[in-house]
C-alpha positions as CSV (number, residue, x, y, z in Angstrom):
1,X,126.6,108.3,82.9
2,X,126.1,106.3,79.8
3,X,122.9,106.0,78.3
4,X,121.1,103.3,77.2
5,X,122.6,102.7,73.0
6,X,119.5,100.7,72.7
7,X,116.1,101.7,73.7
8,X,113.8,102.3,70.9
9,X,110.2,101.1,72.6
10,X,108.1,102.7,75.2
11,X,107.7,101.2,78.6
12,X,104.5,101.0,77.7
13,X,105.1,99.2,74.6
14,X,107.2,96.8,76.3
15,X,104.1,95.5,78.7
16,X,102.2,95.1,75.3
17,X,104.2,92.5,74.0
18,X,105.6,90.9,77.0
19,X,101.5,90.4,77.3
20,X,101.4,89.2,73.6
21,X,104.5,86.7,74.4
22,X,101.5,84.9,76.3
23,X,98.5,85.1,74.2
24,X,97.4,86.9,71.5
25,X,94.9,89.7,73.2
26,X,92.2,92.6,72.2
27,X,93.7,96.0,73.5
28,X,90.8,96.5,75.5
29,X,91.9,93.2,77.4
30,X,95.4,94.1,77.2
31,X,94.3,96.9,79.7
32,X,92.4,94.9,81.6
33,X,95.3,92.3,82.5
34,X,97.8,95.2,82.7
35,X,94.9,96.8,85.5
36,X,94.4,93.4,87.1
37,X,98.5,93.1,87.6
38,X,99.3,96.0,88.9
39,X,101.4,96.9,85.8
40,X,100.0,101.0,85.8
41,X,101.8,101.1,89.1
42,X,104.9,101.3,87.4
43,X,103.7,102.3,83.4
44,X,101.7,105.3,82.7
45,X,98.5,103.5,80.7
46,X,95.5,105.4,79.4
47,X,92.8,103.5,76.7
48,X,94.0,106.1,73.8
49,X,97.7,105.7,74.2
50,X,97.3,102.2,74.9
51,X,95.6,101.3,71.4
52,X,97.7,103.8,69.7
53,X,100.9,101.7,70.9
54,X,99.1,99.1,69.6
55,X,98.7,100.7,65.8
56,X,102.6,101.6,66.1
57,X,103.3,98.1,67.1
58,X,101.4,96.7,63.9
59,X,102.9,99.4,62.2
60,X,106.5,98.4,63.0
61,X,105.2,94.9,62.0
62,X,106.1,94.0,65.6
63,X,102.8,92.6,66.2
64,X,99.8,91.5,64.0
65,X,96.3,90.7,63.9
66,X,95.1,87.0,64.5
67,X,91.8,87.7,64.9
68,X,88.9,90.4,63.8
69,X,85.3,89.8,65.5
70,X,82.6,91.9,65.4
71,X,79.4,91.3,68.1
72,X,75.8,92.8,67.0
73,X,76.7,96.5,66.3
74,X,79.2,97.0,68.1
75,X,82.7,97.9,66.7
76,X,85.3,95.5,65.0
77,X,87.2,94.0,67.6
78,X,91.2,92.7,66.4
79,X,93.0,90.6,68.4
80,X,97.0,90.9,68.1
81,X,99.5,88.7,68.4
82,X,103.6,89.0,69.1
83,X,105.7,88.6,65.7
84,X,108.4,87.1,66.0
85,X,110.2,90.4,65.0
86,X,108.3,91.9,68.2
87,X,109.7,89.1,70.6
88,X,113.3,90.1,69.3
89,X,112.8,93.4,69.8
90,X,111.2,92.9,73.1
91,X,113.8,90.6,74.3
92,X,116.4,93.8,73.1
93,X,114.9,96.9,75.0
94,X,114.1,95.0,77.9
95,X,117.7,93.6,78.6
96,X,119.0,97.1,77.8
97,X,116.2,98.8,80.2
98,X,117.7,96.2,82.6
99,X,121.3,96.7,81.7
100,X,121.6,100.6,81.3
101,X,120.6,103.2,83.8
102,X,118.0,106.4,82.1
103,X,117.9,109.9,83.0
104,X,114.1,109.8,83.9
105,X,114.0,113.4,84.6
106,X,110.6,112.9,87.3
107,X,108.3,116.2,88.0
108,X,109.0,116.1,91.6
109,X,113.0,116.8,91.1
110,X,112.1,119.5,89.3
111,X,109.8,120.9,91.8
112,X,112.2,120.4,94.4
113,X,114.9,122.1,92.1
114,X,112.4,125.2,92.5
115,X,111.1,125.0,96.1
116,X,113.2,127.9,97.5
117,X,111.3,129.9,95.3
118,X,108.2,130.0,97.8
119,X,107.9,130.8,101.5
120,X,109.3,127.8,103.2
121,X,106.4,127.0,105.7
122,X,104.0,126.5,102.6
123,X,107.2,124.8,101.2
124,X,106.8,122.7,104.3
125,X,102.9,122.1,104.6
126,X,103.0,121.3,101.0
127,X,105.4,118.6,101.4
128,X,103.1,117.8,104.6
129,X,100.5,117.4,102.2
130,X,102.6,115.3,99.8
131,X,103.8,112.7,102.7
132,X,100.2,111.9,103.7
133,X,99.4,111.3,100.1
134,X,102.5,109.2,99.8
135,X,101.4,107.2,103.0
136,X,97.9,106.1,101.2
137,X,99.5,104.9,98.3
138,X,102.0,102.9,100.4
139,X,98.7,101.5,102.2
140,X,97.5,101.0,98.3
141,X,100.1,99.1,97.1
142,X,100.2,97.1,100.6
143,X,96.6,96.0,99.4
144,X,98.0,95.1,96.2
145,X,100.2,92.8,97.2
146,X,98.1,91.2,99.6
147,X,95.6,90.4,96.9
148,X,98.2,89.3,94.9
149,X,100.1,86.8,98.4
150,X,96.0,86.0,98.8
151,X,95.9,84.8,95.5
152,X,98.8,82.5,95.6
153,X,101.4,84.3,93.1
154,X,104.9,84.0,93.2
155,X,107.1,87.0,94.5
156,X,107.9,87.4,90.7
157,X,104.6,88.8,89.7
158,X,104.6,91.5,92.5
159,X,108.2,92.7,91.8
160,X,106.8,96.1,89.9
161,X,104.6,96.7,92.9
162,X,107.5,95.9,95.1
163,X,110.1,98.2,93.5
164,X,107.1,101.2,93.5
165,X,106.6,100.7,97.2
166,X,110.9,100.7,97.8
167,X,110.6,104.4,95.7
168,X,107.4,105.7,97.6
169,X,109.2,104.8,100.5
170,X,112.2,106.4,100.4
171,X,110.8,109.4,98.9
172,X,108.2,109.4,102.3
173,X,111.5,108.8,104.2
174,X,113.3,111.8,102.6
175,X,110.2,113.9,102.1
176,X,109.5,114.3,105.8
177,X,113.3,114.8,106.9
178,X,113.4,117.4,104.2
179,X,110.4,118.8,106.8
180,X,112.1,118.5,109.5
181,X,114.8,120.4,108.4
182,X,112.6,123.2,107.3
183,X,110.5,123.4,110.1
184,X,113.8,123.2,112.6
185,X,115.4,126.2,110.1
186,X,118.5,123.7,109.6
187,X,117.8,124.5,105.7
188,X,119.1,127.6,104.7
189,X,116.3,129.0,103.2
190,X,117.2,131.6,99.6
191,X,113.4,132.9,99.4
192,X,113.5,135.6,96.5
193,X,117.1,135.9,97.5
194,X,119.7,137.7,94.4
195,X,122.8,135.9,94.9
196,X,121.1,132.6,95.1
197,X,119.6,133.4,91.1
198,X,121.4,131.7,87.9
């Protein structure tokens, strides 16, 4: 498979400016909107990494600051805004993120890649475990997007939370077949087995 020729920003880079493109914004709000739409469903965000993407981004001169305030003793506070540099850039990774399918390389694959390696009923009441957890965050995101349809926004603004639910979905789907299978002994199971070693 090809890879992307193109990508140079973070995903979470990419929500940064695509917020910028509507109004310049203080990190700590930028977290706060990317919270209130759902966008950590879909983009790992923590406060740190989220103002360091921020310094790269001024540092690549694909954003600026519009605005420095300071209230009582508290800290500075400098509001960024898009360059236009940072909407051409922006425009860039995200028609190639579109455009080009990414090895993503996701923990659970590589779990799976190991589970022979362990007794296959805990193999099978760990992935018990797992499908549960998968269910509450399908009823999570179900009470996203309900608060979202409550609030009157368009299908467009629920599409991250919609593509997250397709994913938890399928892997609930395949998660509990994969059970199934165990349980029934239609798996072939290589516990500890020689032959089945690189």
């Amino acid at each position: 498979m090809r890879t992307n020729p193109h990508r140079s920003l973070t995903t979470l880079a990419l929500a940064v400016l695509r917020l910028l493109r509507e109004r310049p914004l203080h990190p700590y709000d930028l977290h706060k909107v990317i919270r209130e739409r759902a966008t950590d469903q879909v983009v790992k965000v923590r406060a740190g990494s989220l103002y360091h993407t921020v310094t790269r981004l001024h540092r690549l001169e694909l954003v600026e600051p519009v605005e420095v305030g300071r209230a009582g003793r508290r800290p500075e506070r400098t509001v960024y805004a898009i360059t236009d540099a940072g909407r051409d850039e922006y425009d860039t990774n995200l028609k190639a993120l579109i455009r080009w399918p990414e090895e993503e390389y996701p923990v659970f694959a590589a779990a799976v890649e190991m589970l022979d390696s362990i007794d296959p009923d805990e193999a099978a009441r760990l992935l018990e475990l797992r499908c549960v957890a998968l269910e509450a965050r399908l009823a999570a995101q179900d009470q996203i997007r309900a608060g979202f349809t409550k609030r009157g926004l368009p299908r467009t603004a629920l599409l991250e939370v919609e593509y997250a639910q397709a994913i938890a979905q399928a892997e609930l789907n395949w998660a509990r077949g994969l059970v199934d299978d165990i349980r029934s002994g239609a798996l072939p199971w290589h516990h500890d087995c020689k032959e089945h070693q690189a």
